[in-house]
C-alpha positions as CSV (number, residue, x, y, z in Angstrom):
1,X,22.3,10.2,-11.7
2,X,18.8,8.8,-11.3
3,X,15.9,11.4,-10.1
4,X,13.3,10.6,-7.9
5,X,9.9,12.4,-7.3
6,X,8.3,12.7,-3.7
7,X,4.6,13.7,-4.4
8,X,2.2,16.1,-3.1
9,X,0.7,14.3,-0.2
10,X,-1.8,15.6,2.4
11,X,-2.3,18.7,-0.1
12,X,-4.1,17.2,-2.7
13,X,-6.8,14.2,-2.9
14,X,-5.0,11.0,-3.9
15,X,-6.3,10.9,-7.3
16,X,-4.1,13.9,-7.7
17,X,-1.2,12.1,-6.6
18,X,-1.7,8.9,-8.4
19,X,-2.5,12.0,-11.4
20,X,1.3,13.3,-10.5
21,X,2.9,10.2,-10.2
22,X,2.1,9.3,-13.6
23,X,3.1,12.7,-15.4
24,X,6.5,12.3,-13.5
25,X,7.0,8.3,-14.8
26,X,5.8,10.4,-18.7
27,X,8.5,13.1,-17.8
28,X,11.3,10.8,-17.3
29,X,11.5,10.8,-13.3
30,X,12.7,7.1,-12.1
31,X,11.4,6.8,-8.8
32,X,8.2,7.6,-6.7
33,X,9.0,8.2,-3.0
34,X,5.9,8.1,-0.3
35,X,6.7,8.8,3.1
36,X,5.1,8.0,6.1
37,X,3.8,9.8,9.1
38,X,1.2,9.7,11.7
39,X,-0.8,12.3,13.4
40,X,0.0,14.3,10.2
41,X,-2.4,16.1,8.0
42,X,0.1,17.1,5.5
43,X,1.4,13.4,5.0
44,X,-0.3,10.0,4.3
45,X,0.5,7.3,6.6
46,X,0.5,3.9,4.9
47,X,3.6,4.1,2.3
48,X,3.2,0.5,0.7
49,X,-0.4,0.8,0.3
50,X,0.1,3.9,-1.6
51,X,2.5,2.3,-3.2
52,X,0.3,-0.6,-5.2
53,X,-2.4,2.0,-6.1
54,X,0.7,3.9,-7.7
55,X,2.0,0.7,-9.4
56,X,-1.3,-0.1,-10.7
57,X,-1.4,3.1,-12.4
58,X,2.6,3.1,-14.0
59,X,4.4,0.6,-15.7
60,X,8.1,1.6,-15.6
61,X,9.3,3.7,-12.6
62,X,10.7,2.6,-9.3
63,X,8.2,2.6,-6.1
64,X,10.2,3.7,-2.9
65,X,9.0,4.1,0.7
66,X,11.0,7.7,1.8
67,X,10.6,6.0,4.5
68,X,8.7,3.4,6.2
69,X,9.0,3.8,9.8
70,X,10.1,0.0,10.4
71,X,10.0,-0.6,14.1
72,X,6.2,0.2,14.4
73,X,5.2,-2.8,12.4
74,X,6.1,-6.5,12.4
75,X,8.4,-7.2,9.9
76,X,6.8,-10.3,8.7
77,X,3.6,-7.6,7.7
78,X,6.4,-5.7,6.4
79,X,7.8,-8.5,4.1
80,X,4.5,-9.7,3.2
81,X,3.3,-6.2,2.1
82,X,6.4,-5.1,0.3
83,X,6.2,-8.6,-1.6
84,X,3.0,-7.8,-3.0
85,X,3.8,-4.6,-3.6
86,X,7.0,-5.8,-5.4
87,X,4.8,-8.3,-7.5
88,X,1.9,-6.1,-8.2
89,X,4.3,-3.7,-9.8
90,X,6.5,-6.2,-11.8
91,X,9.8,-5.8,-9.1
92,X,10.1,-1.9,-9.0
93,X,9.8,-1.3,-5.1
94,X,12.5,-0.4,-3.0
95,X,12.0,-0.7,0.4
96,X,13.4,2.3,2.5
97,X,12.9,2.5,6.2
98,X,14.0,4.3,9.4
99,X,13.9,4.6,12.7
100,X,11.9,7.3,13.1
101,X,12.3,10.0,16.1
102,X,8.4,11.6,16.9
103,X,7.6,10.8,19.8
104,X,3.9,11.4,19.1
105,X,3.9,8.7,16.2
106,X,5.6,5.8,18.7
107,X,3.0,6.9,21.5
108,X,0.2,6.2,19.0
109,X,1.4,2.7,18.3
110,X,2.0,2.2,21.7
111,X,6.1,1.4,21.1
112,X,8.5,2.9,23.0
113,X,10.6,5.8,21.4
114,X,14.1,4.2,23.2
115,X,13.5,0.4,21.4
116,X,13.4,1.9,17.8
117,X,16.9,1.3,17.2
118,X,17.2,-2.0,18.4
119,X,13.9,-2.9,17.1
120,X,15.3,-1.8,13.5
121,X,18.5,-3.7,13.9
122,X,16.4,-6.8,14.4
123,X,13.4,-6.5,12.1
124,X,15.7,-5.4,9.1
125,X,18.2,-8.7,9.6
126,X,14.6,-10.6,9.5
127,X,13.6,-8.7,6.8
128,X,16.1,-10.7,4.5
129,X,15.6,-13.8,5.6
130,X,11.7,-13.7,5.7
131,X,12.4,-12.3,1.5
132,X,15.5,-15.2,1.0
133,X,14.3,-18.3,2.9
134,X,11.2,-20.5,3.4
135,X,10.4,-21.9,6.8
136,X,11.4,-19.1,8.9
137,X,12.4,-19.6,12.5
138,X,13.2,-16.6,14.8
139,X,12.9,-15.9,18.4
140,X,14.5,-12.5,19.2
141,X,14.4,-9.6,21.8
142,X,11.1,-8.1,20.0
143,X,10.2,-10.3,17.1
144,X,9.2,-13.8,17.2
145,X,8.0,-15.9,14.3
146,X,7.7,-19.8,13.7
147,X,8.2,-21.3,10.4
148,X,7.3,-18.7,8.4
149,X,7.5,-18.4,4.6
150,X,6.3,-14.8,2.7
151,X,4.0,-16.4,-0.2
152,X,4.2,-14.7,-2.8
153,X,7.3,-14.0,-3.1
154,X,8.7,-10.3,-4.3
155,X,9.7,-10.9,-7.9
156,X,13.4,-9.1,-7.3
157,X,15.6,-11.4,-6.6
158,X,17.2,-12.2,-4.5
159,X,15.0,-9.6,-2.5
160,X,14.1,-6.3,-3.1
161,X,16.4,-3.8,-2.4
162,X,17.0,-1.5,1.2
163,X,17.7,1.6,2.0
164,X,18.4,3.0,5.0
165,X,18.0,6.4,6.8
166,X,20.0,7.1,9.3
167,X,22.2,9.6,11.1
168,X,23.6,8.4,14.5
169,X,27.1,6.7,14.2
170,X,25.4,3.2,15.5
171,X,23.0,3.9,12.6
172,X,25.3,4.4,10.0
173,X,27.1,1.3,10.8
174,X,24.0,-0.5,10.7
175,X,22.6,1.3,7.4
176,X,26.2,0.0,6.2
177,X,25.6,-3.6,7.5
178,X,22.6,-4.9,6.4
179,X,21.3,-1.8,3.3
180,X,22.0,-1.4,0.0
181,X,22.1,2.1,0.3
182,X,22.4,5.2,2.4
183,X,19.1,7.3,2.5
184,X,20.2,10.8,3.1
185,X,17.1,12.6,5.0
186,X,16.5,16.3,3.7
187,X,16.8,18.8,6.7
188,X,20.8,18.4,7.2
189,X,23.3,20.6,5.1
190,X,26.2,19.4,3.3
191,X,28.2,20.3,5.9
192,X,26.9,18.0,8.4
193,X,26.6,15.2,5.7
194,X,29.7,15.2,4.6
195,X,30.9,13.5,7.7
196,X,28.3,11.0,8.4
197,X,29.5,10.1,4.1
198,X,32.8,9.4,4.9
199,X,31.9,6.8,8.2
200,X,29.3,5.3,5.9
201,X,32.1,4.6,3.3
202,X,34.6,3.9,5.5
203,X,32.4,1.2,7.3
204,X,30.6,-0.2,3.8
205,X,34.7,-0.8,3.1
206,X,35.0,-2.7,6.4
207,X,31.5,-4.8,4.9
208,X,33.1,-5.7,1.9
209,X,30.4,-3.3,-0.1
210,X,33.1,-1.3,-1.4
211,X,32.3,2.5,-0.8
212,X,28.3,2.1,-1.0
213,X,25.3,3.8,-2.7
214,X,24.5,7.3,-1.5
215,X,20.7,8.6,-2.1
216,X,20.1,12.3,-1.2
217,X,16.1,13.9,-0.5
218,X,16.3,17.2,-1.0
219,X,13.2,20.1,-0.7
220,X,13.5,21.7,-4.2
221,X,11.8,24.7,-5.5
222,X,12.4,26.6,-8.7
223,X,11.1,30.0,-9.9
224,X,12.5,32.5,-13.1
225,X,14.5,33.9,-10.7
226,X,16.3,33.3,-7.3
227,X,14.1,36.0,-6.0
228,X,10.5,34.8,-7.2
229,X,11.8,31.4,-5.5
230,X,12.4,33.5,-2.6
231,X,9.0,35.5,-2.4
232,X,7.1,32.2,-3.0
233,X,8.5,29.5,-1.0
234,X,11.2,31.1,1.8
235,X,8.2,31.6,4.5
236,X,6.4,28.5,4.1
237,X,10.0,26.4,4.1
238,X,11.2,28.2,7.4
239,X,7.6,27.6,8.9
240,X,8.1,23.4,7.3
241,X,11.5,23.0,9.1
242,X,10.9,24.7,12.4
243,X,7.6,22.5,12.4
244,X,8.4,19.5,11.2
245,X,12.4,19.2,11.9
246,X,14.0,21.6,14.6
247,X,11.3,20.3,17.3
248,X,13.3,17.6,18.4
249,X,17.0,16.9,19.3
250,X,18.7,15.5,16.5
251,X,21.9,13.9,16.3
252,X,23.6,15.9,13.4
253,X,21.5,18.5,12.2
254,X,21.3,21.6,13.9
255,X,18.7,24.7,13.5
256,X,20.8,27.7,12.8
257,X,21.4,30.1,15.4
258,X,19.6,33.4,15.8
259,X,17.5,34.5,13.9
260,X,16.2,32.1,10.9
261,X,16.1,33.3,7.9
262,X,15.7,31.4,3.9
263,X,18.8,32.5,3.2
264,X,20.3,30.9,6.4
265,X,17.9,27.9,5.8
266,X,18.4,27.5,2.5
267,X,22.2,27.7,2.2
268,X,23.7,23.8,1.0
269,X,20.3,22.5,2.4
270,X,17.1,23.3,0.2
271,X,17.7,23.5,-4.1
272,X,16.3,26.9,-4.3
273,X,16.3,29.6,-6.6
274,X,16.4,30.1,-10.5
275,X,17.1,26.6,-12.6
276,X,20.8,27.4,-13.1
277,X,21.3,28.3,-9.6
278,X,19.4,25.1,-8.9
279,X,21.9,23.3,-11.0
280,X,24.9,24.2,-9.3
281,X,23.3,23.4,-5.8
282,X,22.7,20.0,-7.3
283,X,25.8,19.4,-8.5
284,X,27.9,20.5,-5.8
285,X,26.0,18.6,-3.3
286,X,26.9,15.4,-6.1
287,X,30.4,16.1,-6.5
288,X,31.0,16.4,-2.9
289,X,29.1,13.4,-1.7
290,X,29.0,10.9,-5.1
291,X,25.6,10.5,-5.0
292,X,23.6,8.1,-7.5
293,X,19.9,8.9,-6.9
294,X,18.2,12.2,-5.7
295,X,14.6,12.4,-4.7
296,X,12.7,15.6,-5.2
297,X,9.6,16.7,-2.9
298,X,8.8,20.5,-4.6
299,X,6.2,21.3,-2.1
300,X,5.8,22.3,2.0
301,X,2.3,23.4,3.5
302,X,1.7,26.7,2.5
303,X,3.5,27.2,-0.8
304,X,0.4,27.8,-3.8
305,X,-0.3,24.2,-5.8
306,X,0.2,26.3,-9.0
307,X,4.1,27.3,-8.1
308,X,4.7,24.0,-7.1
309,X,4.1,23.0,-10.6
310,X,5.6,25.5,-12.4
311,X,8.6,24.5,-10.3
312,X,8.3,20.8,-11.2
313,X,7.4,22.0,-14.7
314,X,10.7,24.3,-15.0
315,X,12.8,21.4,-12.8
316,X,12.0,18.8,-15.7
317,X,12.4,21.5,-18.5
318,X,15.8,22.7,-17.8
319,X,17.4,21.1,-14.9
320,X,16.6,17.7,-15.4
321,X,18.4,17.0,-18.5
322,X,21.4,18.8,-17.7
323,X,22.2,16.8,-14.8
324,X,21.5,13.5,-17.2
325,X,23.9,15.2,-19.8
Protein backbone atom coordinates (compact mmCIF):
# COMPACT_ATOMS: atom_id res chain seq x y z
CA UNK A 1 0.00 0.00 0.00
CA UNK A 2 1.39 3.44 -0.97
CA UNK A 3 1.11 6.35 1.83
CA UNK A 4 0.42 9.72 1.18
CA UNK A 5 0.97 12.92 3.33
CA UNK A 6 -1.55 15.98 3.36
CA UNK A 7 0.54 18.86 4.99
CA UNK A 8 0.00 21.38 7.47
CA UNK A 9 -1.68 24.15 5.58
CA UNK A 10 -3.07 27.47 6.87
CA UNK A 11 -1.15 26.59 10.35
CA UNK A 12 2.12 27.18 9.31
CA UNK A 13 3.97 29.66 6.80
CA UNK A 14 4.58 27.88 3.43
CA UNK A 15 8.18 27.47 3.90
CA UNK A 16 7.07 25.18 6.66
CA UNK A 17 5.17 23.18 4.32
CA UNK A 18 7.50 23.06 1.52
CA UNK A 19 10.06 22.22 5.01
CA UNK A 20 7.38 19.19 5.65
CA UNK A 21 6.96 18.02 2.31
CA UNK A 22 10.41 17.38 1.96
CA UNK A 23 11.08 15.43 5.37
CA UNK A 24 8.03 13.24 4.30
CA UNK A 25 9.54 12.49 0.49
CA UNK A 26 13.21 11.72 3.08
CA UNK A 27 10.90 9.47 5.32
CA UNK A 28 9.57 7.36 2.61
CA UNK A 29 5.93 9.02 2.17
CA UNK A 30 4.96 8.66 -1.73
CA UNK A 31 2.63 11.28 -2.25
CA UNK A 32 1.91 15.01 -1.24
CA UNK A 33 -1.74 15.88 -1.14
CA UNK A 34 -2.84 19.86 -1.22
CA UNK A 35 -6.31 20.64 -0.96
CA UNK A 36 -8.19 23.45 -1.93
CA UNK A 37 -10.55 25.76 -0.31
CA UNK A 38 -11.79 29.29 -0.35
CA UNK A 39 -12.80 31.65 2.31
CA UNK A 40 -10.66 29.33 4.55
CA UNK A 41 -7.92 30.39 6.87
CA UNK A 42 -6.99 26.99 7.75
CA UNK A 43 -6.45 25.88 4.08
CA UNK A 44 -4.64 27.30 0.95
CA UNK A 45 -6.55 27.80 -2.04
CA UNK A 46 -4.47 27.32 -5.21
CA UNK A 47 -3.57 23.32 -5.13
CA UNK A 48 -1.39 23.24 -8.48
CA UNK A 49 0.42 26.33 -7.60
CA UNK A 50 1.44 24.73 -4.39
CA UNK A 51 2.07 22.06 -6.10
CA UNK A 52 5.24 23.37 -8.46
CA UNK A 53 6.79 25.14 -5.52
CA UNK A 54 6.64 21.53 -3.80
CA UNK A 55 8.12 19.90 -6.99
CA UNK A 56 10.78 22.35 -7.15
CA UNK A 57 11.79 21.44 -3.89
CA UNK A 58 11.52 17.16 -4.19
CA UNK A 59 12.71 14.96 -6.68
CA UNK A 60 10.87 11.63 -6.22
CA UNK A 61 7.33 11.68 -4.57
CA UNK A 62 3.97 11.96 -6.25
CA UNK A 63 2.17 15.60 -6.22
CA UNK A 64 -1.66 15.23 -5.82
CA UNK A 65 -4.47 17.82 -5.69
CA UNK A 66 -6.81 16.27 -2.48
CA UNK A 67 -8.83 17.91 -4.41
CA UNK A 68 -9.14 20.56 -6.90
CA UNK A 69 -12.55 21.82 -6.96
CA UNK A 70 -12.91 21.40 -10.85
CA UNK A 71 -16.05 23.16 -11.83
CA UNK A 72 -14.82 26.62 -10.64
CA UNK A 73 -12.20 26.88 -13.24
CA UNK A 74 -11.99 26.26 -16.96
CA UNK A 75 -10.59 23.12 -17.76
CA UNK A 76 -8.37 24.32 -20.40
CA UNK A 77 -6.51 26.55 -17.26
CA UNK A 78 -6.93 23.30 -15.64
CA UNK A 79 -5.02 21.26 -18.29
CA UNK A 80 -2.58 23.88 -18.90
CA UNK A 81 -1.66 24.24 -15.20
CA UNK A 82 -1.59 20.60 -14.29
CA UNK A 83 0.75 20.22 -17.51
CA UNK A 84 3.25 22.39 -16.15
CA UNK A 85 3.02 21.20 -13.03
CA UNK A 86 3.42 17.63 -14.51
CA UNK A 87 6.65 18.82 -16.45
CA UNK A 88 8.14 20.96 -13.80
CA UNK A 89 8.12 17.93 -11.58
CA UNK A 90 9.35 15.31 -14.11
CA UNK A 91 5.51 13.43 -14.45
CA UNK A 92 4.71 12.99 -10.63
CA UNK A 93 1.24 14.92 -10.41
CA UNK A 94 -1.94 13.35 -10.15
CA UNK A 95 -4.70 15.32 -10.68
CA UNK A 96 -7.59 14.82 -8.14
CA UNK A 97 -10.73 16.89 -8.33
CA UNK A 98 -14.33 17.11 -7.09
CA UNK A 99 -17.26 18.69 -7.14
CA UNK A 100 -17.19 20.42 -4.26
CA UNK A 101 -20.53 21.24 -1.93
CA UNK A 102 -19.75 24.94 0.05
CA UNK A 103 -21.90 27.06 -0.90
CA UNK A 104 -19.80 30.04 0.17
CA UNK A 105 -16.83 28.91 -2.14
CA UNK A 106 -19.29 28.63 -5.50
CA UNK A 107 -20.89 32.12 -4.37
CA UNK A 108 -17.32 33.59 -4.45
CA UNK A 109 -16.68 32.43 -8.00
CA UNK A 110 -19.90 33.44 -8.92
CA UNK A 111 -20.96 29.60 -10.17
CA UNK A 112 -23.88 28.20 -9.25
CA UNK A 113 -23.86 25.39 -6.44
CA UNK A 114 -26.65 23.18 -8.63
CA UNK A 115 -24.21 23.11 -12.12
CA UNK A 116 -21.24 21.60 -10.27
CA UNK A 117 -22.04 18.23 -11.21
CA UNK A 118 -22.78 18.65 -14.63
CA UNK A 119 -20.02 21.10 -14.98
CA UNK A 120 -17.59 18.22 -13.70
CA UNK A 121 -19.04 15.63 -15.97
CA UNK A 122 -18.07 17.96 -18.87
CA UNK A 123 -14.85 19.68 -17.89
CA UNK A 124 -13.34 16.14 -16.84
CA UNK A 125 -14.29 14.34 -20.45
CA UNK A 126 -12.35 17.71 -21.85
CA UNK A 127 -9.84 17.24 -19.52
CA UNK A 128 -8.55 14.19 -21.53
CA UNK A 129 -8.88 15.29 -24.70
CA UNK A 130 -7.25 18.84 -24.04
CA UNK A 131 -4.05 16.29 -22.34
CA UNK A 132 -4.47 13.48 -25.50
CA UNK A 133 -5.22 15.57 -28.67
CA UNK A 134 -4.01 18.71 -30.46
CA UNK A 135 -6.47 21.03 -32.13
CA UNK A 136 -9.20 20.85 -29.73
CA UNK A 137 -12.67 21.59 -30.76
CA UNK A 138 -15.59 21.65 -28.11
CA UNK A 139 -18.73 23.47 -27.83
CA UNK A 140 -20.71 22.23 -24.70
CA UNK A 141 -23.40 23.25 -22.18
CA UNK A 142 -20.62 25.22 -20.10
CA UNK A 143 -17.37 24.94 -21.84
CA UNK A 144 -16.45 26.09 -25.15
CA UNK A 145 -12.98 26.11 -26.73
CA UNK A 146 -11.81 26.32 -30.42
CA UNK A 147 -8.79 24.57 -31.66
CA UNK A 148 -7.07 24.31 -28.72
CA UNK A 149 -3.78 22.42 -28.03
CA UNK A 150 -2.17 22.39 -24.11
CA UNK A 151 1.73 23.29 -25.11
CA UNK A 152 3.64 21.84 -23.14
CA UNK A 153 2.47 18.90 -22.82
CA UNK A 154 2.37 16.86 -19.26
CA UNK A 155 5.30 14.41 -19.58
CA UNK A 156 2.87 11.22 -18.36
CA UNK A 157 1.62 9.76 -20.96
CA UNK A 158 -0.75 9.25 -22.17
CA UNK A 159 -2.03 11.98 -19.59
CA UNK A 160 -1.65 12.31 -16.09
CA UNK A 161 -3.64 10.37 -14.07
CA UNK A 162 -7.39 11.29 -12.22
CA UNK A 163 -8.89 10.71 -9.38
CA UNK A 164 -12.13 11.38 -8.37
CA UNK A 165 -14.05 12.26 -5.18
CA UNK A 166 -17.28 11.56 -5.08
CA UNK A 167 -20.14 10.22 -3.09
CA UNK A 168 -23.68 10.50 -4.81
CA UNK A 169 -24.61 7.41 -6.95
CA UNK A 170 -24.44 9.70 -10.25
CA UNK A 171 -21.00 10.58 -8.98
CA UNK A 172 -19.73 7.32 -8.50
CA UNK A 173 -20.74 6.22 -11.84
CA UNK A 174 -19.07 9.11 -13.25
CA UNK A 175 -15.75 8.72 -10.85
CA UNK A 176 -16.01 5.10 -12.48
CA UNK A 177 -16.36 6.43 -16.16
CA UNK A 178 -13.95 8.77 -16.86
CA UNK A 179 -11.06 8.32 -13.28
CA UNK A 180 -8.52 6.28 -12.68
CA UNK A 181 -9.34 6.08 -9.21
CA UNK A 182 -11.89 6.47 -6.44
CA UNK A 183 -10.88 9.37 -3.99
CA UNK A 184 -12.40 8.37 -0.71
CA UNK A 185 -13.04 11.88 1.18
CA UNK A 186 -12.15 11.59 5.06
CA UNK A 187 -15.44 12.48 7.18
CA UNK A 188 -17.46 9.14 6.25
CA UNK A 189 -17.00 5.79 8.25
CA UNK A 190 -16.46 2.50 6.92
CA UNK A 191 -19.80 1.80 7.24
CA UNK A 192 -21.03 4.23 4.86
CA UNK A 193 -18.12 3.52 2.44
CA UNK A 194 -18.46 0.25 2.16
CA UNK A 195 -21.46 0.68 0.03
CA UNK A 196 -20.58 3.42 -2.19
CA UNK A 197 -17.15 0.60 -2.77
CA UNK A 198 -19.16 -1.99 -3.95
CA UNK A 199 -21.28 0.41 -6.74
CA UNK A 200 -17.90 1.82 -7.61
CA UNK A 201 -16.67 -1.73 -8.45
CA UNK A 202 -19.54 -2.94 -9.71
CA UNK A 203 -19.88 -0.04 -12.28
CA UNK A 204 -15.70 0.13 -12.99
CA UNK A 205 -16.74 -3.84 -14.08
CA UNK A 206 -19.59 -2.49 -16.36
CA UNK A 207 -16.41 0.19 -17.73
CA UNK A 208 -14.25 -2.58 -18.59
CA UNK A 209 -11.68 -1.13 -15.64
CA UNK A 210 -12.01 -4.29 -13.85
CA UNK A 211 -12.75 -3.60 -10.05
CA UNK A 212 -10.83 -0.07 -9.90
CA UNK A 213 -8.32 1.79 -7.68
CA UNK A 214 -9.64 2.75 -4.25
CA UNK A 215 -7.65 5.78 -2.43
CA UNK A 216 -8.77 6.54 1.26
CA UNK A 217 -7.92 10.26 3.24
CA UNK A 218 -8.09 9.63 6.52
CA UNK A 219 -7.47 12.34 9.70
CA UNK A 220 -4.75 10.45 11.65
CA UNK A 221 -3.27 11.17 14.94
CA UNK A 222 -0.96 9.09 17.14
CA UNK A 223 0.06 9.49 20.74
CA UNK A 224 1.97 6.64 23.39
CA UNK A 225 -1.25 5.83 24.27
CA UNK A 226 -4.91 5.74 23.06
CA UNK A 227 -5.59 8.15 25.84
CA UNK A 228 -2.85 10.91 25.30
CA UNK A 229 -4.39 10.68 21.62
CA UNK A 230 -7.53 11.32 23.23
CA UNK A 231 -6.59 14.27 25.61
CA UNK A 232 -4.71 16.00 22.67
CA UNK A 233 -6.64 15.78 19.61
CA UNK A 234 -10.54 14.42 20.58
CA UNK A 235 -11.74 18.28 21.12
CA UNK A 236 -10.19 19.97 18.33
CA UNK A 237 -11.34 16.89 15.85
CA UNK A 238 -15.09 17.15 17.13
CA UNK A 239 -14.82 21.04 16.75
CA UNK A 240 -12.98 20.22 12.74
CA UNK A 241 -15.90 18.02 11.70
CA UNK A 242 -18.86 19.83 13.09
CA UNK A 243 -17.18 22.97 11.42
CA UNK A 244 -15.91 21.88 8.41
CA UNK A 245 -18.24 18.65 7.53
CA UNK A 246 -21.62 18.27 9.44
CA UNK A 247 -22.69 21.96 8.17
CA UNK A 248 -24.18 20.85 5.21
CA UNK A 249 -26.38 17.94 3.89
CA UNK A 250 -24.41 15.26 2.59
CA UNK A 251 -25.34 12.41 0.61
CA UNK A 252 -23.77 9.52 2.69
CA UNK A 253 -22.25 10.70 5.72
CA UNK A 254 -24.16 11.46 8.61
CA UNK A 255 -23.14 13.38 11.99
CA UNK A 256 -23.91 10.98 14.81
CA UNK A 257 -26.88 11.42 16.79
CA UNK A 258 -26.91 12.96 20.21
CA UNK A 259 -24.52 13.93 21.73
CA UNK A 260 -20.93 13.98 19.90
CA UNK A 261 -18.39 12.57 21.41
CA UNK A 262 -14.37 11.32 20.04
CA UNK A 263 -15.25 8.16 20.75
CA UNK A 264 -18.52 8.36 18.64
CA UNK A 265 -16.45 10.48 16.15
CA UNK A 266 -13.67 8.56 16.05
CA UNK A 267 -15.02 5.02 15.72
CA UNK A 268 -14.05 3.44 11.83
CA UNK A 269 -13.62 7.18 10.80
CA UNK A 270 -10.42 9.00 12.32
CA UNK A 271 -6.91 6.61 12.93
CA UNK A 272 -6.64 7.56 16.44
CA UNK A 273 -4.95 6.34 19.40
CA UNK A 274 -1.61 4.51 20.27
CA UNK A 275 0.48 3.16 16.97
CA UNK A 276 -0.76 -0.47 17.34
CA UNK A 277 -4.21 0.63 17.74
CA UNK A 278 -3.61 2.84 14.78
CA UNK A 279 -2.43 -0.17 12.86
CA UNK A 280 -5.37 -2.20 13.18
CA UNK A 281 -7.74 0.83 12.25
CA UNK A 282 -5.64 1.00 9.17
CA UNK A 283 -5.79 -2.30 8.25
CA UNK A 284 -9.26 -3.09 8.80
CA UNK A 285 -10.33 -0.13 6.87
CA UNK A 286 -7.72 -1.96 3.91
CA UNK A 287 -9.02 -5.30 4.17
CA UNK A 288 -12.57 -4.32 4.05
CA UNK A 289 -12.31 -1.91 1.16
CA UNK A 290 -8.83 -3.16 -0.85
CA UNK A 291 -7.43 0.02 -0.81
CA UNK A 292 -3.95 0.82 -2.65
CA UNK A 293 -3.03 4.42 -1.46
CA UNK A 294 -3.89 6.17 1.84
CA UNK A 295 -3.32 9.87 2.44
CA UNK A 296 -2.50 11.09 5.87
CA UNK A 297 -3.39 14.85 7.12
CA UNK A 298 -2.17 14.51 11.14
CA UNK A 299 -3.45 17.89 12.01
CA UNK A 300 -7.05 20.03 12.53
CA UNK A 301 -7.14 23.71 13.96
CA UNK A 302 -6.42 23.59 17.34
CA UNK A 303 -4.36 20.49 17.96
CA UNK A 304 -0.46 21.96 19.36
CA UNK A 305 2.22 21.88 16.07
CA UNK A 306 4.53 19.91 18.42
CA UNK A 307 1.89 16.75 18.79
CA UNK A 308 1.26 16.87 15.38
CA UNK A 309 4.84 15.94 14.85
CA UNK A 310 5.31 13.60 17.31
CA UNK A 311 2.33 11.94 15.73
CA UNK A 312 3.85 12.09 12.23
CA UNK A 313 7.19 11.20 13.90
CA UNK A 314 5.68 8.01 15.78
CA UNK A 315 3.36 7.31 12.37
CA UNK A 316 6.66 6.93 10.28
CA UNK A 317 8.50 5.17 13.13
CA UNK A 318 6.23 2.33 13.88
CA UNK A 319 3.23 2.27 11.73
CA UNK A 320 4.57 3.01 8.54
CA UNK A 321 6.62 0.05 7.97
CA UNK A 322 4.43 -2.37 9.29
CA UNK A 323 1.83 -1.70 6.84
CA UNK A 324 4.74 -1.89 4.00
CA UNK A 325 5.75 -5.35 5.65
Amino acid sequence: MKIGLSPLQGQASFDETLRECERAEAAGFDSIWLGEHHNNPVLYPAPLIGLAAVASRTRSIRLGTGVLLLPLYHPMMVAEEGAMVDMISGGRLILGVGAGYAPEEFAAFGTSLKERGSRLEESAALLHRLWTEENVTHHGRHYHVADATVAPRPVQRPRPPIWFGAWAEPAIRRAARLGDAWFVGPSASLAEIAPCAELYRKACGETGKGEGEVALFRYVFLANSTNEAISAAGGPFIQAFERMYFRWPHPVVKRPTGELTIERLAEDRIILGDPGTCLEGITRFQRALGIKHLVCRFSVPGIPREACQRSLDLFTREVMPALRA
